[in-house]
N, C-alpha and C positions, 0 to 999 in steps of 0.2 A: 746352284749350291750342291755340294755333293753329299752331303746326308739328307736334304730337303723331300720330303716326302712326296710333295706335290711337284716339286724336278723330274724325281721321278715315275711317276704317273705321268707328264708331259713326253716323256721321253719312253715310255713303252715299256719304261723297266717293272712295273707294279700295273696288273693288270684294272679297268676299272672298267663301271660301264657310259662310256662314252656318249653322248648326244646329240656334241657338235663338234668340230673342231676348221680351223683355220689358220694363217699364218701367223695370227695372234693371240687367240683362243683357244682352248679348250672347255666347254660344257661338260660335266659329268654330274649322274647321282651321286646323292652325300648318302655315303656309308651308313650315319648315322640321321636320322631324318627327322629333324624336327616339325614339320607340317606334311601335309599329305601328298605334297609336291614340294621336292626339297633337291635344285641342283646345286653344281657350287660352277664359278666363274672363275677359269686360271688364269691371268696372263702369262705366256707363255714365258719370259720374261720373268726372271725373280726381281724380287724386290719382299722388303720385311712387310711391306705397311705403305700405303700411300704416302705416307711425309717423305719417304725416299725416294719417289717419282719425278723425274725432271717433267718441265713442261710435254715437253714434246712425248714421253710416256702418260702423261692425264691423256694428251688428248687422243693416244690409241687407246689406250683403257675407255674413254667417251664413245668410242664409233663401237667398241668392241658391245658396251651395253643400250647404244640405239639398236645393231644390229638385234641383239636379245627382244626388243621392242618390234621388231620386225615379226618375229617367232614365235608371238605367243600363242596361235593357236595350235602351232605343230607343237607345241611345250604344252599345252594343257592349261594354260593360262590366263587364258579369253576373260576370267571373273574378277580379273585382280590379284598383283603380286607385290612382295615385298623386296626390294635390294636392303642387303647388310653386309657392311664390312667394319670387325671389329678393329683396332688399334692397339696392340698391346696388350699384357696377361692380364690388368687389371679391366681390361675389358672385355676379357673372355676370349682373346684369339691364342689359338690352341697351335697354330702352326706360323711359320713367320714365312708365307709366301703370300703378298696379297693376297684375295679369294673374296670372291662377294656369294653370298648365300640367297640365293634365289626360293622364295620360298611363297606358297599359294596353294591352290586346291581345296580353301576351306575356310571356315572363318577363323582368321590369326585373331591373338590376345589382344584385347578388346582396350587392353590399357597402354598400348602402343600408338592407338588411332587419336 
């Protein structure tokens, strides 16, 4: 999408700091960091929200966060993380590029558990 912010972060146009990347993925830090370890997960790939996901995009979105599952301890993750990905404004998602919020390094809200 050509306003999409997270396009272009994918695309080199908006600098970020990077993690991981691959022919799927992108890993970066979130700007704004809700827990003390806080990446975000692009599929390279736009899409608003998973409900506009054909099959065949779930399941590289799937290998995209086994491989994450692979990582944790070059991620810092070894204790326990959280995956999030909101749906829509009324659920808090701020930008309409898929993105799951990778979040750990601490003990998350106790009211979530």
């Amino acid at each position: 999408m050509e306003n999409c912010i997270f396009c272009k972060i994918i695309k080199g146009e908006i600098p970020s700091a990077k993690i991981y990347e691959d022919e799927d993925m992108l890993i970066i830090k979130d700007v704004n960091p809700q827990a003390k370890i806080h990446y975000l997960l692009l599929p390279k790939q736009h899409f608003a929200n998973i409900v506009e996901m054909t099959d065949a995009q779930a399941q590289t979105l799937a290998r995209c966060i086994k491989k994450l599952s692979n990582m944790v301890d070059e991620l810092g993750l070894q204790d326990g993380f959280r995956l999030v990905s909101n749906k829509g404004a009324h659920a808090c998602q701020s930008v309409e590029h898929l993105h799951i919020h990778i979040l750990g390094g601490q003990q998350l809200d106790d009211r979530m558990c």
